[in-house]
ZAMARGU-4260 file (C-alpha; in steps of 0.2 Angstrom, whole numbers, plus 5000, padded with zeros to 4 digits):
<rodrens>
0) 4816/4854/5037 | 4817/4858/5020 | 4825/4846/5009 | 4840/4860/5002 | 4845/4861/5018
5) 4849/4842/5019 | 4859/4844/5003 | 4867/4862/5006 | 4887/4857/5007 | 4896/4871/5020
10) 4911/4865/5018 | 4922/4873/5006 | 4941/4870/5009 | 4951/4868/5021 | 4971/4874/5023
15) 4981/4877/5037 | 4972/4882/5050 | 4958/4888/5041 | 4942/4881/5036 | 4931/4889/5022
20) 4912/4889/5024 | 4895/4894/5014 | 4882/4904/5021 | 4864/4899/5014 | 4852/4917/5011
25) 4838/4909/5016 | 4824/4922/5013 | 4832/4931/4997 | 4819/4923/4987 | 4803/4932/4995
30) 4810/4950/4994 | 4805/4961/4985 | 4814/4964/4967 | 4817/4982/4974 | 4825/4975/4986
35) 4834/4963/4977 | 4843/4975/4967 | 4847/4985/4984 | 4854/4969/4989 | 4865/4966/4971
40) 4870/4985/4969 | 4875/4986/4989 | 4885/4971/4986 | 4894/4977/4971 | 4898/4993/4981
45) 4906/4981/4994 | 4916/4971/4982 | 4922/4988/4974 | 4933/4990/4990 | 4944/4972/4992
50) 4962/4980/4988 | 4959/4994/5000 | 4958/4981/5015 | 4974/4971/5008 | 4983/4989/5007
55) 4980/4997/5024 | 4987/4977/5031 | 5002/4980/5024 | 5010/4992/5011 | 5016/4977/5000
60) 5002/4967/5000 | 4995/4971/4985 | 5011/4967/4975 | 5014/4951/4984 | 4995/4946/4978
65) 4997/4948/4962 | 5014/4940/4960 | 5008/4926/4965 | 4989/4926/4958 | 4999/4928/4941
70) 5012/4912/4944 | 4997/4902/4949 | 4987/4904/4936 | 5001/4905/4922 | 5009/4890/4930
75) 5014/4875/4916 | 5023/4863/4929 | 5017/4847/4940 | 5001/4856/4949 | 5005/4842/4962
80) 5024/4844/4966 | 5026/4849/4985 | 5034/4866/4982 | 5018/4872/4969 | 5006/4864/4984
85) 5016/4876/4998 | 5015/4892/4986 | 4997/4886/4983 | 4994/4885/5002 | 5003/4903/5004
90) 4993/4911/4991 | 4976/4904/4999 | 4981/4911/5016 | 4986/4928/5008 | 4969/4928/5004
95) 4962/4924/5019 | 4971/4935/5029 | 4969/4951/5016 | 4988/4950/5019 | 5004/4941/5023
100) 5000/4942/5040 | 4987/4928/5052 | 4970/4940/5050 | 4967/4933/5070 | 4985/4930/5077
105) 4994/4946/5066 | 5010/4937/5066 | 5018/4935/5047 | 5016/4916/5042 | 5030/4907/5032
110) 5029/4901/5015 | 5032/4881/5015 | 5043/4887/4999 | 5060/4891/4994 | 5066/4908/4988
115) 5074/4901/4974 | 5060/4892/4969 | 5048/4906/4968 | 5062/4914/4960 | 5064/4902/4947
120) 5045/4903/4944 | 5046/4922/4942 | 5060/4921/4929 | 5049/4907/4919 | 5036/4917/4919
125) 5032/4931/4904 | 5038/4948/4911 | 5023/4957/4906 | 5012/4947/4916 | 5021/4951/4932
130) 5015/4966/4943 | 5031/4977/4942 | 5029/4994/4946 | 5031/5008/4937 | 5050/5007/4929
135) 5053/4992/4941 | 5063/4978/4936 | 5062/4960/4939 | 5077/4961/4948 | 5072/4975/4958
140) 5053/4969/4963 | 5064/4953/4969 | 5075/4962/4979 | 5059/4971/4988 | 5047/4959/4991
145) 5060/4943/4996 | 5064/4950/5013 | 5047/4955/5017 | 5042/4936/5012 | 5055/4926/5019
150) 5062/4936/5031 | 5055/4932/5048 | 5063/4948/5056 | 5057/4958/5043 | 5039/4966/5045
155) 5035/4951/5058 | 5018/4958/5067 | 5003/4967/5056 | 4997/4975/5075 | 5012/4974/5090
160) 5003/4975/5105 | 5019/4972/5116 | 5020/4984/5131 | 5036/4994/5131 | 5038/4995/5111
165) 5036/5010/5100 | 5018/5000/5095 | 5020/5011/5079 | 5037/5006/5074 | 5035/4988/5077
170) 5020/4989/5067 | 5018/4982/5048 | 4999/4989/5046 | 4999/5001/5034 | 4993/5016/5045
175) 5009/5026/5047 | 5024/5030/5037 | 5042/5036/5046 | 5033/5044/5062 | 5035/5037/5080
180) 5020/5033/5093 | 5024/5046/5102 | 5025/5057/5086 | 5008/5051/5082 | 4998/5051/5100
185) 5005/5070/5100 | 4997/5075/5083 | 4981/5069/5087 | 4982/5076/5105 | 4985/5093/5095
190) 4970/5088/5085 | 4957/5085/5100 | 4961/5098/5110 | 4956/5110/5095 | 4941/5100/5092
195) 4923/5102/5098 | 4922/5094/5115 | 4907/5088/5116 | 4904/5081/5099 | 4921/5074/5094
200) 4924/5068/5078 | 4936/5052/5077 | 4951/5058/5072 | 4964/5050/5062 | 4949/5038/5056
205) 4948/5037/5041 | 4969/5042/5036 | 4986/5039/5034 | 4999/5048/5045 | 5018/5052/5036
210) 5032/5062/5037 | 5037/5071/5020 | 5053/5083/5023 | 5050/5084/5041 | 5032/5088/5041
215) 5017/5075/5048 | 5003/5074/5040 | 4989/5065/5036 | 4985/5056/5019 | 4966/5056/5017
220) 4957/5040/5010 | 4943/5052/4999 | 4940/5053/4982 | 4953/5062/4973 | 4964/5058/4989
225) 4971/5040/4995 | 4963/5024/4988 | 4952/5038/4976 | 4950/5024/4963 | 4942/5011/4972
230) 4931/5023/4983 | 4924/5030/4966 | 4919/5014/4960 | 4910/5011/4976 | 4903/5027/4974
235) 4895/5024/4957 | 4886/5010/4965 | 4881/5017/4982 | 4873/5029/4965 | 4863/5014/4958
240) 4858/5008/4978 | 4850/5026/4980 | 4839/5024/4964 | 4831/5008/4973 | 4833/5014/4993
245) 4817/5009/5001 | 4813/5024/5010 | 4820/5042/5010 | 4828/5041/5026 | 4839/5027/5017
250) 4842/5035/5002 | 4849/5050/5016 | 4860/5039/5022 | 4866/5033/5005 | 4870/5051/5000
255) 4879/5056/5018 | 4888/5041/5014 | 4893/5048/4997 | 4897/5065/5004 | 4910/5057/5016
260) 4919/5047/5003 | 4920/5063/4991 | 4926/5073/5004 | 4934/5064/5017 | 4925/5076/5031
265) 4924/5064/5048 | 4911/5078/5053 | 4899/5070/5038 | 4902/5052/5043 | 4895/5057/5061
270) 4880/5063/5051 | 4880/5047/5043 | 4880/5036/5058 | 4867/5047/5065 | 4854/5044/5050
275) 4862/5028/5048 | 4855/5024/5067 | 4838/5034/5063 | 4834/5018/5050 | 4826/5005/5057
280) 4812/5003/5045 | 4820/4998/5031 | 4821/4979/5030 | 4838/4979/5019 | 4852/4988/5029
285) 4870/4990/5025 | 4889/4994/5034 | 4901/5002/5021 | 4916/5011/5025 | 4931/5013/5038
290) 4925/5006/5054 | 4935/4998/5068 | 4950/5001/5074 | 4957/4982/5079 | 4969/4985/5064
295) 4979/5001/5071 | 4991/4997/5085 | 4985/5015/5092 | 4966/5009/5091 | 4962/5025/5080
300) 4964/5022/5062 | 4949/5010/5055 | 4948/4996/5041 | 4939/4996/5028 | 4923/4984/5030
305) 4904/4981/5020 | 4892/4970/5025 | 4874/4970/5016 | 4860/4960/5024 | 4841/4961/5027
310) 4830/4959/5043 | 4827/4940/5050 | 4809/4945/5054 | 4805/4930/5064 | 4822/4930/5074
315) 4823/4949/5076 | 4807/4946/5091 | 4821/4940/5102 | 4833/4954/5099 | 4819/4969/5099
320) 4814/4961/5117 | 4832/4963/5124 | 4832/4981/5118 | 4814/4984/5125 | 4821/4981/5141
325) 4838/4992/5139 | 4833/5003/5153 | 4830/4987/5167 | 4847/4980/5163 | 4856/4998/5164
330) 4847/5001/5179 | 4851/4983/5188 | 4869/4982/5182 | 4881/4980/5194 | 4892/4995/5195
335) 4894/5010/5201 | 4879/5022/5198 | 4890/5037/5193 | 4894/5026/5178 | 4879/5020/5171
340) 4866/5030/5158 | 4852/5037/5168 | 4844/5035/5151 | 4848/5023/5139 | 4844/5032/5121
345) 4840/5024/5103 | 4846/5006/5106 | 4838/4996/5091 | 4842/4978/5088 | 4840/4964/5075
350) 4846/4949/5069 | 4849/4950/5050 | 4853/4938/5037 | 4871/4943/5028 | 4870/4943/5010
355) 4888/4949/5003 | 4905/4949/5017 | 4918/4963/5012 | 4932/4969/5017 | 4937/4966/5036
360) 4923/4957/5037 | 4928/4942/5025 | 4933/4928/5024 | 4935/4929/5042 | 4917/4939/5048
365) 4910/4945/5065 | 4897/4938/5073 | 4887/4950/5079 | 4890/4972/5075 | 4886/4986/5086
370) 4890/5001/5080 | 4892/5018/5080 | 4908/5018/5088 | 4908/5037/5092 | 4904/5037/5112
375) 4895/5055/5109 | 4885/5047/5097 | 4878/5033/5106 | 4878/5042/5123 | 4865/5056/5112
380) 4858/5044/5100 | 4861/5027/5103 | 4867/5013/5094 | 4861/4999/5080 | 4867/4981/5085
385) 4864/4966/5076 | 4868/4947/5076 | 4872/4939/5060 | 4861/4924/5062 | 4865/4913/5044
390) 4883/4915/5049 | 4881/4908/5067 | 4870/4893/5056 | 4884/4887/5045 | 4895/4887/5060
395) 4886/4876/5069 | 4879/4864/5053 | 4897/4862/5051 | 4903/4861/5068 | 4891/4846/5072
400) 4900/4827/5073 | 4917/4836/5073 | 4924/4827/5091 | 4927/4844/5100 | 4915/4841/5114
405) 4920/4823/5115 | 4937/4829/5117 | 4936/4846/5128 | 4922/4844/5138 | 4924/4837/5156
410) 4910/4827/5160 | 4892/4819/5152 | 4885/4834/5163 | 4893/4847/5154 | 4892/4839/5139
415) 4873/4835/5139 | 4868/4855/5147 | 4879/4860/5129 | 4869/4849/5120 | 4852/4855/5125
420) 4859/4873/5127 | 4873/4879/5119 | 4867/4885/5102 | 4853/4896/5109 | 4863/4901/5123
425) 4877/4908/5112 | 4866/4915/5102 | 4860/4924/5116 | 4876/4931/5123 | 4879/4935/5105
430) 4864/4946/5108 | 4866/4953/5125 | 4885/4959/5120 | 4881/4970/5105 | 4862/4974/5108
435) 4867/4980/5128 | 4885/4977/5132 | 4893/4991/5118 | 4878/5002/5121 | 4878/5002/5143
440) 4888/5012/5155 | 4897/5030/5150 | 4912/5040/5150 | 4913/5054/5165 | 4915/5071/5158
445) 4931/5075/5150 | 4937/5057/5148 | 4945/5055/5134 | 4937/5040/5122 | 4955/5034/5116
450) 4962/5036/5135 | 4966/5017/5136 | 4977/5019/5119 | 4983/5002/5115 | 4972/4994/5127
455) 4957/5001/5124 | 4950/4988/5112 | 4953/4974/5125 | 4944/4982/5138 | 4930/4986/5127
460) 4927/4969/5122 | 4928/4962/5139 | 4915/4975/5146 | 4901/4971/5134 | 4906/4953/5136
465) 4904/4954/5154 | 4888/4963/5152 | 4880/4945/5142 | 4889/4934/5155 | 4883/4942/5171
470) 4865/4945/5162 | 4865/4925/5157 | 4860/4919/5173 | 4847/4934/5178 | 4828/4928/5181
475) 4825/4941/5169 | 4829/4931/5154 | 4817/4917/5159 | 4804/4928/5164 | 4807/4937/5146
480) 4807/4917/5139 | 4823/4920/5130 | 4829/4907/5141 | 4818/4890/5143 | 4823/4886/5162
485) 4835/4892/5177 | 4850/4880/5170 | 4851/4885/5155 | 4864/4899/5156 | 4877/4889/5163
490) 4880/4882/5145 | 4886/4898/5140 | 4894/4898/5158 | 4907/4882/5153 | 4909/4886/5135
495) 4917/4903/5139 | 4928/4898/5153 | 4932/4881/5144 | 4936/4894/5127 | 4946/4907/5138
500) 4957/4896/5147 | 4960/4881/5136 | 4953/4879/5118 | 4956/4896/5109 | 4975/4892/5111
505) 4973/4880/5095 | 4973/4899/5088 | 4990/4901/5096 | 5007/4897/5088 | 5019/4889/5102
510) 5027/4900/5110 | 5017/4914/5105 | 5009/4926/5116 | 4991/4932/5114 | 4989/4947/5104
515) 4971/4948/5095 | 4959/4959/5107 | 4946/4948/5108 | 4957/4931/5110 | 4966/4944/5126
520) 4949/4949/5132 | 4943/4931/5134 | 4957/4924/5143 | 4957/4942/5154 | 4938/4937/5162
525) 4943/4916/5162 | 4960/4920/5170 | 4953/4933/5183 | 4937/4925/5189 | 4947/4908/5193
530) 4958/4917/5204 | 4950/4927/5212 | 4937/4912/5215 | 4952/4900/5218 | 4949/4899/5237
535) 4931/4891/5236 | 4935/4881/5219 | 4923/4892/5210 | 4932/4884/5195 | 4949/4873/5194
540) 4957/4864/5184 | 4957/4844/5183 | 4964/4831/5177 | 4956/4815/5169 | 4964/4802/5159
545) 4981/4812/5158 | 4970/4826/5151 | 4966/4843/5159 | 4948/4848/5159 | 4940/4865/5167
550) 4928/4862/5179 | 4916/4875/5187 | 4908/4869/5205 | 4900/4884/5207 | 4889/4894/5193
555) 4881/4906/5207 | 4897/4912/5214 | 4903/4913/5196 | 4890/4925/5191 | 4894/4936/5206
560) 4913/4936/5200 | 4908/4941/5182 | 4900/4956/5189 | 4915/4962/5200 | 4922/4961/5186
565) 4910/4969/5177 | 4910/4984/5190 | 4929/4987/5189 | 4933/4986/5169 | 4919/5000/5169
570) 4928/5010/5181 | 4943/5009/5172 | 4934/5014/5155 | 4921/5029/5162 | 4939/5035/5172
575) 4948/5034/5156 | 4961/5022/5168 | 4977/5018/5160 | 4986/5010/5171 | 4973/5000/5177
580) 4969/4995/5160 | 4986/4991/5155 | 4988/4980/5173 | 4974/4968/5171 | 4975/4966/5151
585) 4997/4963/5157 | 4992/4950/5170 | 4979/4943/5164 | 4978/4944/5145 | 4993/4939/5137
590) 5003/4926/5143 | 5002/4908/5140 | 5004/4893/5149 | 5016/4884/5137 | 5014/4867/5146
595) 4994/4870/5144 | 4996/4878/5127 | 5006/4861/5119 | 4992/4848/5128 | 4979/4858/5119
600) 4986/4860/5101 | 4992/4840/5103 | 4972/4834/5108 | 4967/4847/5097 | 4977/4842/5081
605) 4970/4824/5083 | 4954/4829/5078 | 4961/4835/5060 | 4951/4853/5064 | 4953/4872/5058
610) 4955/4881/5075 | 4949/4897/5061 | 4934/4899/5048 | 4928/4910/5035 | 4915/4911/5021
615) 4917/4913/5004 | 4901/4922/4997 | 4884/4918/4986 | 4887/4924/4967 | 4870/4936/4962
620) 4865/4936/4944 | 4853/4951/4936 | 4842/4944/4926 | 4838/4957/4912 | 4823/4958/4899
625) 4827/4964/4881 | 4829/4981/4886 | 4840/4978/4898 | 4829/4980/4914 | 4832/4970/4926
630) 4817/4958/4932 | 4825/4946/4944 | 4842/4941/4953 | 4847/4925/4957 | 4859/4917/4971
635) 4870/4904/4967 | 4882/4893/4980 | 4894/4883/4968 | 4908/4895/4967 | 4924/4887/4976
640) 4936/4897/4985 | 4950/4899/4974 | 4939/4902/4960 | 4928/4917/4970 | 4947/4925/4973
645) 4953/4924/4957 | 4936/4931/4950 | 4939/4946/4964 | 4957/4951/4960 | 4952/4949/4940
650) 4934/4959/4942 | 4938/4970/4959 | 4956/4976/4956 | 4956/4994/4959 | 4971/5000/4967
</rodrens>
């Protein structure tokens, strides 16, 4: 081990229930300078697109911002009084969440703070500071923003997932203005049905749906159209990224990129993703743009995201040996064979080193990425699908000596098989979910990809996380030497059923149901396999101590429930099966166990832990000669939290 790494501090902060983090770059120093300055310019097109992100969250988030970024930093007081610390504590969870709303749990949070003392700070403070709009008064931007702040009935859910509701109406995200779900669902049924069948663009992606004197429209997010300013600064450095692309099928996709944003034309971002998926030889690689949909309540309309990063060489072997063998896990999956590809196309693989988190992906960042998400497009041309490999490192560095195990896990048993497992065999899963899960199985002609509407995303995430788990305990991997022995998948096995039924509830206010897709489809599979497996004890729970642990008795019987499973949730998504959907996310999903839920957030809050982490990012530094070329860029880690968010709303502040 090298002796940086002894010395590199993860921790950052820690507020809430959030815990900061550093990544480490490890690698930038032997690329290239060409690709250096792919990776800086790349970068600064990410940062380009912050206030994007905290607009389409919520339509007064950008106001709310910079209300309180002005009475912080113009501040005179006692910095330690309670009420300062509580705005402080808001703001830096405003930050977090690119909003006022939990970025995981999408309920709005409550400021530890007073309205009159926020007031009273707004009136000390010089009124041309303060981010009125245009002709706005004091009085007036009060008289706004107050109720969305303090109000709990006001604006209370970013994304309402609650059956029954008008999901759009209920919804504070920033998608639609004075239209209805039904309204909505209707306009872009018009839209389809018009459309090219067999190459559908993804309507609505990349807009805002209103109602102006009676008429729905959409609001595009283009140059020249919504959020213009900040897609022409990322523009003119996506400009500077094509000057230094390594190849021409990168510079392509730079310029397909470009011709998007100018135009707004979801027909030129399928071209993208399609030269964007062609690239697999250039070793720095880039998202940027509107990508997933977890944001919309109707599971259409995507949030604006980047991500730069370049090839892990070493780890990628392990990720280009799972896509090797796409065809054999197609082929041996278990269901139904009217649902599978009879030939799996263009999966490529890799496990990349992240060099700059944007948009939806930060603080709070993914894991692991497969994308496209157009179904015609990975069903003609595949998919790219990668695992982020420095951000699983920092989480584990930091995670270790923390007392969670100690406290969660059932037995020495359990406990030792995570020990000698657990970091290789998340990894793994991590792998086997975006390099096979996303990318396996199909639609059957006709089926609409948006037929699961609101529950769509759950089931998605449940069927590629069912793909890793039922492949976890396959021969396959040993033979493959992904997996050392025969026991180690049953790591993976306990850590997921443990997660799903007990410990991602710390993530949980009391009282609250669970609404964030991935939090639903992980208690879906942990709540489904242990009844159905209830009558042999596949897995129960158990008490020691006065404590409940999970147990599992039997991993074989286990596997084979993760592949029923696995064989009905892609039924339901090759059928385009609503009501099925709908009846296993209902039942299975949402609710929670408030005895259950209270035991877990009381051992959990013993262990003075952040149930949710996020990363603040490297600062990269041209180094220019006298004639202003540049001849090196360096990475730093010193920057703090508060001062890398201050430094973004000063230097990144286009909307």
């Amino acid at each position: 081990m090298r002796k940086e790494e002894h010395i590199f501090n993860y921790v950052v902060d820690q507020f809430a229930d959030l815990q900061v983090l550093r990544y480490r770059v490890a690698g930038f120093d032997s690329l290239t300078l060409q690709q250096k300055k792919l990776v800086y310019y790349l970068s600064e097109a990410a940062l380009q697109g912050r206030d994007i992100l905290f607009d389409q969250n919520g339509k007064y988030n950008l106001q709310i911002r910079r209300l309180l970024e002005t009475l912080y930093v113009h501040f005179t007081g006692d910095r330690t009084e309670e009420p300062f610390l509580a705005l402080e504590v808001y703001l830096k969870r405003v930050w977090f969440s690119n909003g006022i709303h939990h970025h995981y749990g999408c309920d709005k949070f409550v400021p530890g703070f007073s309205a009159e003392y926020l007031k009273n700070l707004i009136l000390h403070t010089d009124v041309s500071l303060l981010p009125l709009e245009s002709g706005e008064t004091v009085e007036a931007m009060c008289d706004k923003l107050f109720p969305v702040i303090f109000h709990p009935e006001v604006m209370p859910k970013r994304v309402n997932q609650n059956d029954g509701e008008d999901l759009v109406e209920t919804s504070a995200a920033n998608y639609y203005e004075g239209v209805t779900q039904q309204e909505a669902e209707a306009f872009y049924a018009a839209q389809k049905a018009q459309g090219d069948a067999e190459h559908p663009v993804m309507y609505g992606m990349n807009s805002r749906l209103v109602k102006k004197d009676g008429v729905i429209q959409e609001e595009v997010w283009k140059v020249g159209g919504l959020y213009g300013k900040a897609i022409e600064k990322i523009i003119g450095w996506l400009h500077r990224a094509e000057e230094v692309a390594e190849n021409d099928s990168q510079r392509q996709v730079i310029r397909l990129l470009v011709a998007f944003y100018q135009t707004g034309d979801l027909k030129l971002f399928d071209d993208y993703s399609i030269q964007w998926l062609k690239d697999t030889a250039s070793r720095v690689d880039f998202v940027n743009g509107f990508i997933e949909s977890y944001g919309d309540p109707l599971g259409m309309k995507a949030s604006w995201e980047s991500i730069v990063n370049f090839k892990d060489l070493e780890a990628t072997r392990r990720t280009e040996l799972i896509s090797s063998n796409a065809q054999w896990f197609e082929d041996h999956s278990p269901v139904n064979p009217s649902f599978k590809k009879e030939r799996v196309k263009g999966v490529s693989a890799k496990v990349i080193t992240a060099a700059m988190l944007a948009g939806d992906l930060y603080p709070s960042s993914a894991i692991g990425i497969n994308l496209p998400n157009s179904n015609w497009i990975r069903s003609v041309h595949g998919s790219k699908s990668v695992t982020i490999g420095n951000l699983t490192d920092a989480y584990n560095k930091a995670a270790r000596g923390n007392g969670f195990r100690e406290e969660f896990v059932y037995s020495e048993a359990e406990k030792e098989l995570l020990d000698n497992y657990a970091d290789l065999t998340s990894d793994l899963h991590t792998d086997l979910h975006e390099c096979l899960g996303h990318g396996s199985g199909k639609l059957l002609p006709g089926v609409d990809p948006d037929a699961l509407k609101a529950y769509g995303s759950t089931i998605e995430e449940a069927r590629a996380d069912l793909f890793g788990l039922y492949y976890m305990a396959d021969a396959k991997l040993v033979e493959l030497g992904l997996l050392p022995d025969n026991e180690a998948y049953k790591a993976e096995y306990y850590s997921y059923m443990m997660n799903g039924l007990m410990t991602q509830l710390v993530r949980i206010e009391p009282g609250a149901q669970i609404e964030e897709a991935h939090m639903r489809n992980r208690q879906l599979i942990a709540r489904w396999v242990l009844e159905k497996g209830r009558d042999g004890q596949v897995v129960e729970w158990v008490k020691k101590a006065g404590k409940t642990f999970v147990r599992i008795n039997d991993y074989v019987r286990l596997r084979e429930l993760f592949g029923q499973l696995l064989a009905e949730i892609q039924r339901i998504k090759s059928e385009g099966d609503f009501e099925a959907a709908r009846a296993l996310v209902e039942n299975y999903a949402v609710k929670v166990d408030a005895a259950l839920h209270a035991e877990v957030l009381e051992r959990y809050r013993s262990l003075h832990l952040a149930p949710y982490k996020g990363f603040v990012n490297p600062v990269y530094t041209p180094q220019v000669d006298e004639n202003g070329e540049i001849t090196d860029v360096t990475v730093l880690y010193d920057e703090g939290y508060t001062e890398q968010m201050l430094r973004y709303s000063r230097d990144y502040s286009n909307l």
